[in-house]
C-alpha atoms as a printed R data frame, in Angstrom:
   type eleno elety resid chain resno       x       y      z
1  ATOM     1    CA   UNK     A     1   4.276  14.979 -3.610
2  ATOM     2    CA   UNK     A     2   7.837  15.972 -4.860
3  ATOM     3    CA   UNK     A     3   9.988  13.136 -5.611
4  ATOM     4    CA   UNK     A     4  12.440  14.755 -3.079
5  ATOM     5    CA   UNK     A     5   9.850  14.710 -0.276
6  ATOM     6    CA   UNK     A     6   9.213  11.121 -0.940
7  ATOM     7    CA   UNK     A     7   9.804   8.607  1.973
8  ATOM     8    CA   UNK     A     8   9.773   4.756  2.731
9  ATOM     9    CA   UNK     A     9   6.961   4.969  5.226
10 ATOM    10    CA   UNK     A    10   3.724   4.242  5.123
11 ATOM    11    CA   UNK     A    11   2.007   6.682  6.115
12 ATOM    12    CA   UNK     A    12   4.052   9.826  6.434
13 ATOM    13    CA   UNK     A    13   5.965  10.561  9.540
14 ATOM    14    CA   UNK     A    14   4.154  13.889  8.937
15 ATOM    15    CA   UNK     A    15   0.640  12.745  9.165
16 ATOM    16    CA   UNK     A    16   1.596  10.961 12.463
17 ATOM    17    CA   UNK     A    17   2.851  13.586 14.063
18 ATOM    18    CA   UNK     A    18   0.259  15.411 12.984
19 ATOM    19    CA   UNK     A    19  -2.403  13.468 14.262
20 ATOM    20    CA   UNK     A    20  -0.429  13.005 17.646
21 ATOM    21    CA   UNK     A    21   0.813  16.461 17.712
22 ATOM    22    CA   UNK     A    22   4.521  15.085 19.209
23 ATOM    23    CA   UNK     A    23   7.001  12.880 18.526
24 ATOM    24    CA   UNK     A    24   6.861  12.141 22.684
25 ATOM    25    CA   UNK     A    25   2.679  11.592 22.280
26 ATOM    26    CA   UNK     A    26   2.970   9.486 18.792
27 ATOM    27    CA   UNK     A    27   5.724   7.254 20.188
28 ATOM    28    CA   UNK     A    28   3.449   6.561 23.529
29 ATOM    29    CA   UNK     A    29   0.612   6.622 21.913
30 ATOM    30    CA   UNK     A    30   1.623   3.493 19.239
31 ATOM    31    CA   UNK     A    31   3.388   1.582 21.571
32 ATOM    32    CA   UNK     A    32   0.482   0.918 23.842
33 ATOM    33    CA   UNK     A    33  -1.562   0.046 20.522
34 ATOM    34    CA   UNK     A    34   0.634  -1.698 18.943
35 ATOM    35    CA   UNK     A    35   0.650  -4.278 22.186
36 ATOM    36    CA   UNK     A    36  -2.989  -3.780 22.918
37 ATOM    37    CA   UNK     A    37  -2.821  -5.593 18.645
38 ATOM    38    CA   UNK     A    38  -0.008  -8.190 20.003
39 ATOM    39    CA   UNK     A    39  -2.424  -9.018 23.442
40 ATOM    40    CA   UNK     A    40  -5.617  -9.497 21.175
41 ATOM    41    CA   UNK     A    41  -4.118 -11.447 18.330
42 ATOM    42    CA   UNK     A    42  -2.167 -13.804 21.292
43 ATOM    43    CA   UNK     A    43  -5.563 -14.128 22.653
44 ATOM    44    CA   UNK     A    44  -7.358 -14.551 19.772
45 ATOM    45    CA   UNK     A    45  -8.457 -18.177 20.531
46 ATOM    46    CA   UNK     A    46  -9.862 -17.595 23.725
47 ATOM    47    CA   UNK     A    47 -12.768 -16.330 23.071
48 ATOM    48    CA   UNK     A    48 -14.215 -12.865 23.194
49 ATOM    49    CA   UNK     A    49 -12.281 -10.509 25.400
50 ATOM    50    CA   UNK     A    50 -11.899  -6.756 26.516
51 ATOM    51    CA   UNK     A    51  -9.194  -6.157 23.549
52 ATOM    52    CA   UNK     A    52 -10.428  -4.326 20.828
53 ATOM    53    CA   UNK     A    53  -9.027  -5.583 17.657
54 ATOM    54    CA   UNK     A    54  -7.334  -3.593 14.914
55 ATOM    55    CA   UNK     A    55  -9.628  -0.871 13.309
56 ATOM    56    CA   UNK     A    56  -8.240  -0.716 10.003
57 ATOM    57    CA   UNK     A    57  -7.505  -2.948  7.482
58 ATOM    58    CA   UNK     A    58  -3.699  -3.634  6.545
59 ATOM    59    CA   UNK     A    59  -1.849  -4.985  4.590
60 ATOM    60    CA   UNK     A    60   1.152  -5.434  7.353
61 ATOM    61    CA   UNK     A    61   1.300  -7.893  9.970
62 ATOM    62    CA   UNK     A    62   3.186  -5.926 12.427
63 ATOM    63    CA   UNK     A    63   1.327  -4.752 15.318
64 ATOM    64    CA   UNK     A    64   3.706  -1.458 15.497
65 ATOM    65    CA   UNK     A    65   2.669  -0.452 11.341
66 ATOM    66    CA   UNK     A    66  -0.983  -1.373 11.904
67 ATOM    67    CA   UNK     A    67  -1.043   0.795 15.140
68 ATOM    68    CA   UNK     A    68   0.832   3.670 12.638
69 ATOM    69    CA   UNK     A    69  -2.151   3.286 10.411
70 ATOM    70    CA   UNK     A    70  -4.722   3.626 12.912
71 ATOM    71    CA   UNK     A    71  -3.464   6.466 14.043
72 ATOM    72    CA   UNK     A    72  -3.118   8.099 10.369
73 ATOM    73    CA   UNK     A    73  -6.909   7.089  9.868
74 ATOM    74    CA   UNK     A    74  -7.784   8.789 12.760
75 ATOM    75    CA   UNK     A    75  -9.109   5.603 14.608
76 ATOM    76    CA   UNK     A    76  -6.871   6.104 17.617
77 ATOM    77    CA   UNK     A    77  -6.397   9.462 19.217
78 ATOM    78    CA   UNK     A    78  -4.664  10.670 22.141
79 ATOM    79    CA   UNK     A    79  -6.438  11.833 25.294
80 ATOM    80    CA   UNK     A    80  -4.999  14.735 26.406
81 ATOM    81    CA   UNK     A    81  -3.822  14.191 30.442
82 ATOM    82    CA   UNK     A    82  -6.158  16.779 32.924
83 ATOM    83    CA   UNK     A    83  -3.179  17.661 35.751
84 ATOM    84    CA   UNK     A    84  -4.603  17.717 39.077
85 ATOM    85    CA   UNK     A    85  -3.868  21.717 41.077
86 ATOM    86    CA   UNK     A    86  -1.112  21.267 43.748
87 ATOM    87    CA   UNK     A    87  -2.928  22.000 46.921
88 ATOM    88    CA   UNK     A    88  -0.890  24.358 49.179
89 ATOM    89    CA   UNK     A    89  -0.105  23.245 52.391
């Protein structure tokens, strides 16, 4: 990678968006990870639950970079939305 090209983050912004294919998808799609993460490690002492945990291993501890790395691992994908046809009246 050029030195020019080089960024702070962890993975690339391009990978994301390339795994998401848009900024409007990526940002939707982390979010809800990201507090699917905070809701399982809040829960974490209760027992077994419906969460799923994280499915990579990281070296952050924010739920929003570990959801970022899931998604640049290809652990988490979107699903695309199926629109319903408008029945005529």
């Amino acid at each position: 990678m050029a030195e020019s090209n080089r960024s702070m983050m962890d993975p690339p912004i391009e990978t994301l968006l390339e795994r998401a294919g848009s900024k409007f998808v990526l940002v939707s799609l982390a979010s809800q990870r990201a507090r699917q993460i905070n809701d399982y490690y809040s829960k974490l002492g209760e027992g077994l639950g419906s969460i799923v945990p994280p499915q990579v291993d990281s070296t952050s501890t924010k739920s929003l970079s570990i959801a970022f790395d899931e998604i640049a691992a290809a652990k988490i994908v979107p699903e695309p939305i199926e629109e319903e046809p408008e029945e005529a009246e």
